[in-house]
ChimeraX commands (.cxc) that place a marker at each C-alpha (Angstrom):
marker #1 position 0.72,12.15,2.37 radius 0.5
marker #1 position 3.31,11.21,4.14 radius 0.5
marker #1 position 4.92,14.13,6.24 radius 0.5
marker #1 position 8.57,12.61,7.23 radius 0.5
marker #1 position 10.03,11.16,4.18 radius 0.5
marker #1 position 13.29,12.49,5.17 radius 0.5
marker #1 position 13.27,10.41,8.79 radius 0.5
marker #1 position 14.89,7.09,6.81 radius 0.5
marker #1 position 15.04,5.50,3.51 radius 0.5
marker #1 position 12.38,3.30,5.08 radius 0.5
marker #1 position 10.91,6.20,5.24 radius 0.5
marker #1 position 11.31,7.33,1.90 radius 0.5
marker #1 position 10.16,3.57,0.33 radius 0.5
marker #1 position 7.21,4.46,2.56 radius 0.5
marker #1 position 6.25,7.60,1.07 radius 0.5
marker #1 position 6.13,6.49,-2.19 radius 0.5
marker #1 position 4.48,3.50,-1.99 radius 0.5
marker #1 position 1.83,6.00,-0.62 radius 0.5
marker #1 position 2.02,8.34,-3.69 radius 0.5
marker #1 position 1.87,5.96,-5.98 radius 0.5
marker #1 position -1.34,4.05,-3.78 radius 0.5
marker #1 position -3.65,7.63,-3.05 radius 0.5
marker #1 position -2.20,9.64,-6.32 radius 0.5
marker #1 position -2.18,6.94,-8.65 radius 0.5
marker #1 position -4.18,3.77,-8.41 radius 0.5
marker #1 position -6.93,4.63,-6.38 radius 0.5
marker #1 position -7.92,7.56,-7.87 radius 0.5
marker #1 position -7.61,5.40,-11.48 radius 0.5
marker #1 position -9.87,3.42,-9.68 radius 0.5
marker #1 position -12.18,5.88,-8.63 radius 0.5
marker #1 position -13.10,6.96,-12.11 radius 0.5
marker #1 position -13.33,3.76,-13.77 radius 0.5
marker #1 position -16.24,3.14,-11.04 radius 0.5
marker #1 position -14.39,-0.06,-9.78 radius 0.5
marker #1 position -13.50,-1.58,-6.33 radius 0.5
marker #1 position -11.49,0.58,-3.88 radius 0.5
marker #1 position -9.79,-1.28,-0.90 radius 0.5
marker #1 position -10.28,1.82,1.37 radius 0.5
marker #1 position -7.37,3.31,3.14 radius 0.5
marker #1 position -8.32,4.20,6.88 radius 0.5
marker #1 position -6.20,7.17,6.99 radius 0.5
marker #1 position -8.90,9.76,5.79 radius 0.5
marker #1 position -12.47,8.83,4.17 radius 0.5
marker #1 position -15.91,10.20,4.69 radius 0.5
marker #1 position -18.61,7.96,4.63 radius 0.5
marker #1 position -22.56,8.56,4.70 radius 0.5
marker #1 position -23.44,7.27,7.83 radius 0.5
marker #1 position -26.76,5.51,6.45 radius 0.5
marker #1 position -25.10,3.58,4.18 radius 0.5
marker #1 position -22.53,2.09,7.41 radius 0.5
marker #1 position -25.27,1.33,9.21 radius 0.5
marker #1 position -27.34,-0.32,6.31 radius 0.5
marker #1 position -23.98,-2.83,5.97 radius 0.5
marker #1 position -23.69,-3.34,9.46 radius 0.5
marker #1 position -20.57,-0.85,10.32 radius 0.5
marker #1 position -17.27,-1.95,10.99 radius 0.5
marker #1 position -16.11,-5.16,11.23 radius 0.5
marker #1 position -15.03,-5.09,14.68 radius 0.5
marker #1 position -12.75,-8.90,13.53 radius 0.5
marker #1 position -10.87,-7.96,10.55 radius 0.5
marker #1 position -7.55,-5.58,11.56 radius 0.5
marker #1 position -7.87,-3.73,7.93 radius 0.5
marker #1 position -11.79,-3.25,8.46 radius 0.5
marker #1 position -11.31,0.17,6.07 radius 0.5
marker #1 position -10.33,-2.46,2.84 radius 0.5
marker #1 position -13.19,-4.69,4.30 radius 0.5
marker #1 position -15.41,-1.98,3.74 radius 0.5
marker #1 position -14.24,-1.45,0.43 radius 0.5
marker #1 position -15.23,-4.32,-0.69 radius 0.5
marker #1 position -18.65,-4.66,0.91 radius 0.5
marker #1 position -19.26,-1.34,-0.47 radius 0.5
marker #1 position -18.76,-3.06,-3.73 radius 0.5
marker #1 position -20.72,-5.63,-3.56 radius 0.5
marker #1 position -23.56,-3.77,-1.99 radius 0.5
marker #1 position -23.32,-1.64,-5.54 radius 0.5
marker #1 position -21.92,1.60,-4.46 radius 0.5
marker #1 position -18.71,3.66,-5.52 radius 0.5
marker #1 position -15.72,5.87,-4.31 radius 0.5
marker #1 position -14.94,8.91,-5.20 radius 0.5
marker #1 position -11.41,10.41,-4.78 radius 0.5
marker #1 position -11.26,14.03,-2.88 radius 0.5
marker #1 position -8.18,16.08,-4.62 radius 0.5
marker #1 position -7.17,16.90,-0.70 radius 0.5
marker #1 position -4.11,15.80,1.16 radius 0.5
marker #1 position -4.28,14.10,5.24 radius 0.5
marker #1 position -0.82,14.51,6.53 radius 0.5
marker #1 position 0.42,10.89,7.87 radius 0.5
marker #1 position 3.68,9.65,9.82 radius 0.5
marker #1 position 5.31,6.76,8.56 radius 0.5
marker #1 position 7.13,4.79,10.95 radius 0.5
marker #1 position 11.05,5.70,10.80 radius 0.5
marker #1 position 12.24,2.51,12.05 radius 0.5
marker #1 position 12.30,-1.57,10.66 radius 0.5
marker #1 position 10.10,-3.01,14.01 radius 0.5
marker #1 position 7.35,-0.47,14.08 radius 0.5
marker #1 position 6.91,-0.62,10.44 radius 0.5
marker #1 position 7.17,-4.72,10.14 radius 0.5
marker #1 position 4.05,-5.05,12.60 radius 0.5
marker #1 position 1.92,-2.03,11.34 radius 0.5
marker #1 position 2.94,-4.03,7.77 radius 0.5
marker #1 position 1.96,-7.80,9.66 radius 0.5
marker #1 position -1.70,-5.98,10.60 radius 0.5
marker #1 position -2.64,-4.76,7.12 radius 0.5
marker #1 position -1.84,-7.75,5.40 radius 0.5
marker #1 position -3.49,-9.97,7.97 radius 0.5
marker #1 position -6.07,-7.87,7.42 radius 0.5
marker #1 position -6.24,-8.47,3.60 radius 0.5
marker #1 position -5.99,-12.30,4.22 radius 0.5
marker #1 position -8.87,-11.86,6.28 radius 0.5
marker #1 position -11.06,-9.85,3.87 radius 0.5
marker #1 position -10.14,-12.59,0.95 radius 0.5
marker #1 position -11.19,-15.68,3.10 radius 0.5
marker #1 position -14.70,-13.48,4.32 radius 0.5
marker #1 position -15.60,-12.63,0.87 radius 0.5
marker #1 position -14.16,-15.87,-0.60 radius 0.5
marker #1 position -17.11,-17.54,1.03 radius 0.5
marker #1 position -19.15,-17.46,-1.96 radius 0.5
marker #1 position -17.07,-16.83,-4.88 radius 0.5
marker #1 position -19.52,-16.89,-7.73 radius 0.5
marker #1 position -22.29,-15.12,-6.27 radius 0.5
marker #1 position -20.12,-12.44,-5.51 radius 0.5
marker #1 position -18.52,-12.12,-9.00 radius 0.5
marker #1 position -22.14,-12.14,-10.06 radius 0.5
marker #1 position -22.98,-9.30,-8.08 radius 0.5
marker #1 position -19.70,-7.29,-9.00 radius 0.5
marker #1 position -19.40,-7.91,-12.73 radius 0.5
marker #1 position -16.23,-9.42,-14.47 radius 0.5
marker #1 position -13.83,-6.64,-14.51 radius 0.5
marker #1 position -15.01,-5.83,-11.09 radius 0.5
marker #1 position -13.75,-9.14,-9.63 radius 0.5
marker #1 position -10.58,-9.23,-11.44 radius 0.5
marker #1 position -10.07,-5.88,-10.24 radius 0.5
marker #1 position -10.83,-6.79,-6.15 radius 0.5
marker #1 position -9.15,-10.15,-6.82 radius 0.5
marker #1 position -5.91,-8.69,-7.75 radius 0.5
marker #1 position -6.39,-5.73,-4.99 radius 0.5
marker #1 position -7.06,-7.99,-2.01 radius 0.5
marker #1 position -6.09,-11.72,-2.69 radius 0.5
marker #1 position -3.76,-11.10,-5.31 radius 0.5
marker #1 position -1.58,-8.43,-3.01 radius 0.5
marker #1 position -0.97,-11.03,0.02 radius 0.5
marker #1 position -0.41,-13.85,-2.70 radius 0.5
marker #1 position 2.36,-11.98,-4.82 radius 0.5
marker #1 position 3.97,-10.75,-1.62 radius 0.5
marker #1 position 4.15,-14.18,-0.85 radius 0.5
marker #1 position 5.77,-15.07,-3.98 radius 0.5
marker #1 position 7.62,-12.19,-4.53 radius 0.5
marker #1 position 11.54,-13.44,-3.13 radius 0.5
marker #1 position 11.10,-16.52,-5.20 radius 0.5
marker #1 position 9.98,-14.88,-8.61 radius 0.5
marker #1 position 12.55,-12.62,-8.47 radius 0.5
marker #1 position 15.09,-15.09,-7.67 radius 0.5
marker #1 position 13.98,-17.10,-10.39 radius 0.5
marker #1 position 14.54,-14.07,-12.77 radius 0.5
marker #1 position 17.76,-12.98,-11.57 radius 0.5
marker #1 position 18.77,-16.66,-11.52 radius 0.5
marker #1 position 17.83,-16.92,-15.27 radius 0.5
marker #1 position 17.98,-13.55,-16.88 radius 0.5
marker #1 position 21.88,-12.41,-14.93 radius 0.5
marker #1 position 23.15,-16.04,-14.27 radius 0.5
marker #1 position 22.11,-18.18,-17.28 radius 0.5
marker #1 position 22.97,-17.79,-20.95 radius 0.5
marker #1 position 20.64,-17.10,-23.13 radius 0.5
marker #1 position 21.33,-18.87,-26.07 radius 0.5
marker #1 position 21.04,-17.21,-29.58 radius 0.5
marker #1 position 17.87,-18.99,-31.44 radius 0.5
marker #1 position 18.30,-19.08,-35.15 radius 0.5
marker #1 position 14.17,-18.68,-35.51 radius 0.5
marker #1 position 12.29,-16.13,-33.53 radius 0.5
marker #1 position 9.85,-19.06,-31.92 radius 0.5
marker #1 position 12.35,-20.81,-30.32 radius 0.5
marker #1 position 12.89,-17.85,-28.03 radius 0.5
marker #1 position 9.53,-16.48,-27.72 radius 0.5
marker #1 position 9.27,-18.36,-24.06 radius 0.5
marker #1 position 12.36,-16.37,-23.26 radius 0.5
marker #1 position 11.46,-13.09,-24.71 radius 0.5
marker #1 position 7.57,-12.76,-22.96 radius 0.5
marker #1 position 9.31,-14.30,-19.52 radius 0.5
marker #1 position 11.45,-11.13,-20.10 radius 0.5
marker #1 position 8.77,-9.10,-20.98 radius 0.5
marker #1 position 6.80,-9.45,-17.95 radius 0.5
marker #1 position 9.72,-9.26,-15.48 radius 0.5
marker #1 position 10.27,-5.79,-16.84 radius 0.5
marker #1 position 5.88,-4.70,-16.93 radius 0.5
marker #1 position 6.30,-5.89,-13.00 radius 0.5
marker #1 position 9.28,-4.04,-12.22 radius 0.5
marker #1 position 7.54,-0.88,-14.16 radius 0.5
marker #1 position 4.78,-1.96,-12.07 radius 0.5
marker #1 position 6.69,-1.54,-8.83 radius 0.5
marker #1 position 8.69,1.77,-9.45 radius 0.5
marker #1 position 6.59,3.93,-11.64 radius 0.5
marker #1 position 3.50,4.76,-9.87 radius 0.5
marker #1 position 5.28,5.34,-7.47 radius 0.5
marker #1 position 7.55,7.97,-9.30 radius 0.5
marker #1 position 3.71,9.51,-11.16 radius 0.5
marker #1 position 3.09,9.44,-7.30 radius 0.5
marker #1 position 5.91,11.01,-6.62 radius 0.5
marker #1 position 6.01,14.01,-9.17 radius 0.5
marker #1 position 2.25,14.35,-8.55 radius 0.5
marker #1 position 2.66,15.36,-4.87 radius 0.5
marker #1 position 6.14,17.51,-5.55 radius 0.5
marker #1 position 8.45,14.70,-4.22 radius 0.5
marker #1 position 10.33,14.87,-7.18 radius 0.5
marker #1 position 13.62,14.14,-4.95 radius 0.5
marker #1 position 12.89,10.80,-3.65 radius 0.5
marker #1 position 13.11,9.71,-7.70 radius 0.5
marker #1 position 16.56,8.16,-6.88 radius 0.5
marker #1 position 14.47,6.20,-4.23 radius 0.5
marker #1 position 12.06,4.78,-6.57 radius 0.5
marker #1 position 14.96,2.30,-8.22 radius 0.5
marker #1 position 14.69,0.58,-4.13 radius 0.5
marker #1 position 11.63,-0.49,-4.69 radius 0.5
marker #1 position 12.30,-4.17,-5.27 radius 0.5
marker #1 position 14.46,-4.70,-2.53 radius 0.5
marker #1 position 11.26,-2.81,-0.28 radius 0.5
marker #1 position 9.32,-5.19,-1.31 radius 0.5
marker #1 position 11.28,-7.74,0.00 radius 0.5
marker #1 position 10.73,-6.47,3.38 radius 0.5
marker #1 position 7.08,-5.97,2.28 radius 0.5
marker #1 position 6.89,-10.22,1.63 radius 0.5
marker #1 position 8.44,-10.66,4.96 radius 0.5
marker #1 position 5.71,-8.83,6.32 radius 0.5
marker #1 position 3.31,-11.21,4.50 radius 0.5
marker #1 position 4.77,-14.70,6.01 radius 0.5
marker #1 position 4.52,-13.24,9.33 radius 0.5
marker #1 position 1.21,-12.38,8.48 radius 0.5
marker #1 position 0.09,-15.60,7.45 radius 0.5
marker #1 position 1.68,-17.13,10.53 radius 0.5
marker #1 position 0.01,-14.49,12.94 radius 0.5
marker #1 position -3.16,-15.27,11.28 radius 0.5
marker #1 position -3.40,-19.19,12.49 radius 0.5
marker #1 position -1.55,-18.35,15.95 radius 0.5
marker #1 position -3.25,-15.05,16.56 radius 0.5
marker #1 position -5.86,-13.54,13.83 radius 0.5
marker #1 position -7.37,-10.39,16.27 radius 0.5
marker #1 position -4.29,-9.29,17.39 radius 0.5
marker #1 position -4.28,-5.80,16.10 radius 0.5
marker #1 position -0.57,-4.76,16.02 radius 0.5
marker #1 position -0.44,-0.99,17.11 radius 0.5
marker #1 position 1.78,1.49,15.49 radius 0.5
marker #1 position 3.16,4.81,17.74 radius 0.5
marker #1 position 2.88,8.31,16.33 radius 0.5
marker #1 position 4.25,11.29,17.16 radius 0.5
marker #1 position 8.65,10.13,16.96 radius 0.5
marker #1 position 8.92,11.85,13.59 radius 0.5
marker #1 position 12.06,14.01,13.19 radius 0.5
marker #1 position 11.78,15.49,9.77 radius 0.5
marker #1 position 8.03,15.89,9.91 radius 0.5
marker #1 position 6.76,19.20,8.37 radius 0.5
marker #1 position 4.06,19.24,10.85 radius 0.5
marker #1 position 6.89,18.84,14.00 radius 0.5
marker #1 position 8.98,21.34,12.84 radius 0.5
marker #1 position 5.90,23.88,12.54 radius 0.5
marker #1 position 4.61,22.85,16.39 radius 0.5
marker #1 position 8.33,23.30,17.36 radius 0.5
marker #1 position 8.30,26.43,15.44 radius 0.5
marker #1 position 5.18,27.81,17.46 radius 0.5
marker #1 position 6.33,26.24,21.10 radius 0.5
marker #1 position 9.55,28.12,20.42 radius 0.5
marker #1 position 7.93,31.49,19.50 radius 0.5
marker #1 position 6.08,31.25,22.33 radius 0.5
marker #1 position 8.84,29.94,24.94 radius 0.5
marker #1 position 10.62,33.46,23.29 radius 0.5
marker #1 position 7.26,35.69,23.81 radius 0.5
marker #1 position 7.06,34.28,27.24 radius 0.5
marker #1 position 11.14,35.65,28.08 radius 0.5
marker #1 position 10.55,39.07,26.55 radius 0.5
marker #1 position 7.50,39.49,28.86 radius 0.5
marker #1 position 9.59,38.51,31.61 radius 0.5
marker #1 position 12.33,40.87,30.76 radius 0.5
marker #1 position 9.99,43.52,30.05 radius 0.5
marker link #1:1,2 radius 0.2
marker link #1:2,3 radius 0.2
marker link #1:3,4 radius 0.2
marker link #1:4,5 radius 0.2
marker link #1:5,6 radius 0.2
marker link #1:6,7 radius 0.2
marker link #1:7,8 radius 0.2
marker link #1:8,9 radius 0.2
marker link #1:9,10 radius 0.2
marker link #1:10,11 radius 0.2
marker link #1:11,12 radius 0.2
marker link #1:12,13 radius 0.2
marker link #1:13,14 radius 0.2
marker link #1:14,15 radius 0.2
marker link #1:15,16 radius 0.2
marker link #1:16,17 radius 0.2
marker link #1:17,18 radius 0.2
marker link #1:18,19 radius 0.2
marker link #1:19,20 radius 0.2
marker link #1:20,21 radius 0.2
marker link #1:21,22 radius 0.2
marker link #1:22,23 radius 0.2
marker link #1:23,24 radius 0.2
marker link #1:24,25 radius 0.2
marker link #1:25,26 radius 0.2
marker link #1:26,27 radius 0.2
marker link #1:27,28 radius 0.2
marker link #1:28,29 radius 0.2
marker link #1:29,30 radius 0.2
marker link #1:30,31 radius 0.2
marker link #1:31,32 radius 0.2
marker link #1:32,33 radius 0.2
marker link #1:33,34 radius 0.2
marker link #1:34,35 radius 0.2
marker link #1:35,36 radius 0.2
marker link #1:36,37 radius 0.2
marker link #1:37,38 radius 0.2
marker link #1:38,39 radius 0.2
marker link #1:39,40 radius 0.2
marker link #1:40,41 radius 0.2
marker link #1:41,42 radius 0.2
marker link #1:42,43 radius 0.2
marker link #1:43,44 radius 0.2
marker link #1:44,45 radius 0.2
marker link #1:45,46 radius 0.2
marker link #1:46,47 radius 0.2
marker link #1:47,48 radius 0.2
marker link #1:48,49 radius 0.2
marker link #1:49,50 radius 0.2
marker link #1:50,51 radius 0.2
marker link #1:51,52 radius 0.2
marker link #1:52,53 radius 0.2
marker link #1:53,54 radius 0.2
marker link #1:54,55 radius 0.2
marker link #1:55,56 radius 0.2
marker link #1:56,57 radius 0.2
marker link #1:57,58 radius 0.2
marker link #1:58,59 radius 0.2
marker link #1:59,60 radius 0.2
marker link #1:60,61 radius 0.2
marker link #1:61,62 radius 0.2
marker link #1:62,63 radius 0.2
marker link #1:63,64 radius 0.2
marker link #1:64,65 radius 0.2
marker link #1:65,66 radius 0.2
marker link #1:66,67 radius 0.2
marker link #1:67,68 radius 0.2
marker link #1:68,69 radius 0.2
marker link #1:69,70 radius 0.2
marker link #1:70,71 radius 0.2
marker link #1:71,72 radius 0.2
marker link #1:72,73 radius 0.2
marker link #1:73,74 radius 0.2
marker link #1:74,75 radius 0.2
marker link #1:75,76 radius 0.2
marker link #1:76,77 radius 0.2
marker link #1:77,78 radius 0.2
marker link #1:78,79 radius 0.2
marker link #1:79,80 radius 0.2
marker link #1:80,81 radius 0.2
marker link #1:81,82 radius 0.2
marker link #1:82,83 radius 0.2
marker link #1:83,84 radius 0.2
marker link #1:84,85 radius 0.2
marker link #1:85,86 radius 0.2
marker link #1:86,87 radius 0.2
marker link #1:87,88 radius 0.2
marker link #1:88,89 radius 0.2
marker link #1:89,90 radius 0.2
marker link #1:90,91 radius 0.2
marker link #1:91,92 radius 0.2
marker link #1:92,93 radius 0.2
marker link #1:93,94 radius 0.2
marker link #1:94,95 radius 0.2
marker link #1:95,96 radius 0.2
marker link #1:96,97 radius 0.2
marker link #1:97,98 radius 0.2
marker link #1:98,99 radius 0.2
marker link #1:99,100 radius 0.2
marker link #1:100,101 radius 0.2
marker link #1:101,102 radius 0.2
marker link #1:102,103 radius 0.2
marker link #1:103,104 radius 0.2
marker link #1:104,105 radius 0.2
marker link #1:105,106 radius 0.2
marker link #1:106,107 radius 0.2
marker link #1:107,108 radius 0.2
marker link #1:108,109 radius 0.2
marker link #1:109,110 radius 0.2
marker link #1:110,111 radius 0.2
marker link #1:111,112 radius 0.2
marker link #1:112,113 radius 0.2
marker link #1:113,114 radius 0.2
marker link #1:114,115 radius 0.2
marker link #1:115,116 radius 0.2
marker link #1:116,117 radius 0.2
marker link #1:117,118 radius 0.2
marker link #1:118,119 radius 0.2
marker link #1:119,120 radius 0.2
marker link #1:120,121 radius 0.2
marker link #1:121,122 radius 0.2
marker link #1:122,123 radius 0.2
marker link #1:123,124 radius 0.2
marker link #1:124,125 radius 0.2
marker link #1:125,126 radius 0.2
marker link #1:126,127 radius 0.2
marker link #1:127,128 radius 0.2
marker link #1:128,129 radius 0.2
marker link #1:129,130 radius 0.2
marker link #1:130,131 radius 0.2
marker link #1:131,132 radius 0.2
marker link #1:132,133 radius 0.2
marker link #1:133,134 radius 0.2
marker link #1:134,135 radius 0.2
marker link #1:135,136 radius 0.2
marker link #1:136,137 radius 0.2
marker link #1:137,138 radius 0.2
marker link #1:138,139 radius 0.2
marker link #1:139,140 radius 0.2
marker link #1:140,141 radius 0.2
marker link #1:141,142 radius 0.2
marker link #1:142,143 radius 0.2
marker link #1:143,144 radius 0.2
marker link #1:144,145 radius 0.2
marker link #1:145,146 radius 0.2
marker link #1:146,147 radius 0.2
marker link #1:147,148 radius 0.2
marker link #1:148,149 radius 0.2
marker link #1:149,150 radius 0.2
marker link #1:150,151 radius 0.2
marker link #1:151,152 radius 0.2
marker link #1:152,153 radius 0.2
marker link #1:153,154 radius 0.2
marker link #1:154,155 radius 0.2
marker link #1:155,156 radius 0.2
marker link #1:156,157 radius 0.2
marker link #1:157,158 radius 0.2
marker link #1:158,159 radius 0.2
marker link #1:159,160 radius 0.2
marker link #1:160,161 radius 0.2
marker link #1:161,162 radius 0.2
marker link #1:162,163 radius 0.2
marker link #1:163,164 radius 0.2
marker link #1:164,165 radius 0.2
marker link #1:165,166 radius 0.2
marker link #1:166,167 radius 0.2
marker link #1:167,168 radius 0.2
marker link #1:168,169 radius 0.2
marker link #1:169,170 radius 0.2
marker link #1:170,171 radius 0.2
marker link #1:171,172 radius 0.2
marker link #1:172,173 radius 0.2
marker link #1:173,174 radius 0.2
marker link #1:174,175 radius 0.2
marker link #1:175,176 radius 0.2
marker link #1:176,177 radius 0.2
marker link #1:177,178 radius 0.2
marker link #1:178,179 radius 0.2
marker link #1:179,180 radius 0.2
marker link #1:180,181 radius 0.2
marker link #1:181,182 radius 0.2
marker link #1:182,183 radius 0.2
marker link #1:183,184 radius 0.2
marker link #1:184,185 radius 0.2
marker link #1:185,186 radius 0.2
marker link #1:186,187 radius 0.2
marker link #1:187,188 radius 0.2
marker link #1:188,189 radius 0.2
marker link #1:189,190 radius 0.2
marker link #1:190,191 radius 0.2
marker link #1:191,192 radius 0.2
marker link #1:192,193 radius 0.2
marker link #1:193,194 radius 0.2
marker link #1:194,195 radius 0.2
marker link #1:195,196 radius 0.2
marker link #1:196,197 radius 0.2
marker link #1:197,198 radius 0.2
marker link #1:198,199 radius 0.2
marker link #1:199,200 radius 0.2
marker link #1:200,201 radius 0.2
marker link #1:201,202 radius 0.2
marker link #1:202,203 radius 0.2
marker link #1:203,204 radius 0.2
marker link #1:204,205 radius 0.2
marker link #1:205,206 radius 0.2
marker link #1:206,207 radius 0.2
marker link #1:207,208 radius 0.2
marker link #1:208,209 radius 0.2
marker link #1:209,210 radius 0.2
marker link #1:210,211 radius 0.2
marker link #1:211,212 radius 0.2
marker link #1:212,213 radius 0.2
marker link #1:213,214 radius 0.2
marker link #1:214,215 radius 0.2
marker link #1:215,216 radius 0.2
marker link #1:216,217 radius 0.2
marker link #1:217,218 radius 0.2
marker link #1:218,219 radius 0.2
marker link #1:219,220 radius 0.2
marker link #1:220,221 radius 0.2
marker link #1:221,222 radius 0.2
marker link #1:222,223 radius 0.2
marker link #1:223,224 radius 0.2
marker link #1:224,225 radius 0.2
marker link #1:225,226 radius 0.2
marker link #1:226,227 radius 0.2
marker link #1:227,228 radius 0.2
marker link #1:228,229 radius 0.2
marker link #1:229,230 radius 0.2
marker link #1:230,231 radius 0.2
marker link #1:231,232 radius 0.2
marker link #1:232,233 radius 0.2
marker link #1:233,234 radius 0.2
marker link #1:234,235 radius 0.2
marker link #1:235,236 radius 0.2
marker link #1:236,237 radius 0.2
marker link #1:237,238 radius 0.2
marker link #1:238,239 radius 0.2
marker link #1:239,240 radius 0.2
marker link #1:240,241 radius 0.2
marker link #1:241,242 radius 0.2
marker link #1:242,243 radius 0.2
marker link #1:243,244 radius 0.2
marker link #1:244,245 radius 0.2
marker link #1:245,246 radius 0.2
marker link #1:246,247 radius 0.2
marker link #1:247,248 radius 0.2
marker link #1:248,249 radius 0.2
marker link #1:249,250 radius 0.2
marker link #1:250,251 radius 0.2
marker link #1:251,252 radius 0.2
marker link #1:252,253 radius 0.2
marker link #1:253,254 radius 0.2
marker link #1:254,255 radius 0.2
marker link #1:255,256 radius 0.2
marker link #1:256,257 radius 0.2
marker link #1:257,258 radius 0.2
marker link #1:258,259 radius 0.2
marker link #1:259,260 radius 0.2
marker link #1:260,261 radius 0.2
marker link #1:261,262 radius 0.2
marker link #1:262,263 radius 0.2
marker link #1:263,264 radius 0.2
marker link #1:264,265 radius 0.2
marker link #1:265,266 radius 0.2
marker link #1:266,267 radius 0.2
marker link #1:267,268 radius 0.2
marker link #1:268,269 radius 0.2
marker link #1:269,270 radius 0.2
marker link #1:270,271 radius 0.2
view
């Protein structure tokens, strides 16, 4: 979870986007027995089974989602731990934009290593299976991609445009499923993330939620700088600094302590 939500409203995007990741989809994932692009923060792994798919890939810069998928393929599944690993997001725009460049570099990566050999892979995964890991790796750099100019397009038609008033239901059906899916992506967008939310007791960052859209924009900046970094420079593995929080539950407890103890220390001067 992420521990300074109240740093920035990057911050706050941030930590929802997480809740609505590790409370919500991946654990839906985890019971349905289906593909889990792994999130490096906090996993335990048998150590046979690394070794028996030859560990890390030491070239892809989001080798945790790698593993997912080899996992996969190899015909094993994830199971979701009801525990909590306390994370820092990064408080300000350039931090965040490259630790956002690496993962979906990464995810480009993974899709062109296991895109090798598409059908003997959705052989060995099954047909929900590879919808599910196409749509989890692939399809997350490719609608990032997309994103600005879909929703331009819908803002363009559905706020600008008239919609004219069709006599017979067919002649607007085009209309009314175009609608229809702009408003199951948007749902798509905010409410995990609110589930997410509630689920982990950040019930105040609901106001948040309704920025979602415009985070994503940043989010498909990220991916055209990822694409570009990934001709010019694929292994560059864009670090991301810790320890700047201000709001951080975890800071405030260390200050806490270091103060106690700076007070301690006086008295037994004193004394």
């Amino acid at each position: 979870m992420i521990d300074n939500a109240d740093d920035s409203w990057l911050t706050r995007a941030y930590a929802l986007e997480y809740a609505g990741l590790f409370d919500v989809l991946n654990p839906a994932l985890a019971r349905c027995r289906l593909p889990v692009p792994l999130g490096g923060t906090s996993m335990h792994l048998r150590v046979r089974v690394l070794r028996a798919l030859g560990g890390w890939d030491a070239y892809n810069v989001t080798e945790d989602a790698d593993l997912g998928m080899r996992l996969a393929l190899a015909g094993y599944t994830v199971g979701d731990l009801p525990s909590a690993t306390i994370e820092e997001a990064p408080s300000r725009f350039g931090p965040w934009l490259g630790q956002r460049i690496r993962w979906l570099k990464g995810l480009a990566q993974t899709s062109l290593t296991h895109g090798r050999r598409p059908l003997a892979n959705a052989r060995r995964l099954g047909g929900l299976e590879t919808l599910c890991a196409a749509a989890l790796v692939p399809g997350t750099v490719v609608s990032a991609l997309a994103y600005p100019a879909c929703l331009a397009g819908a803002i363009w038609s559905f706020l600008i445009l008239e919609i004219p008033a069709a006599p017979v239901f067919l002649d607007n059906l085009g209309t009314g499923l175009a609608l229809t899916l702009f408003g199951t992506g948007l749902g798509a967008l905010v409410l995990p993330a609110l589930v997410g939310g509630r689920r982990r007791g950040s019930g105040d960052l609901a106001l948040c939620a309704l920025g979602m859209p415009v985070y994503f924009l940043l989010v498909s900046l990220a991916a055209w700088l990822a694409l570009i970094e990934l001709v010019r420079a694929p292994e560059r593995w864009n670090k991301t600094r810790h320890g700047l929080a201000r709001t951080s539950r975890s800071g405030r407890l260390r200050h806490h302590g270091m103060a106690r103890g700076m007070r301690a220390a006086g008295r037994r001067a004193v004394s």
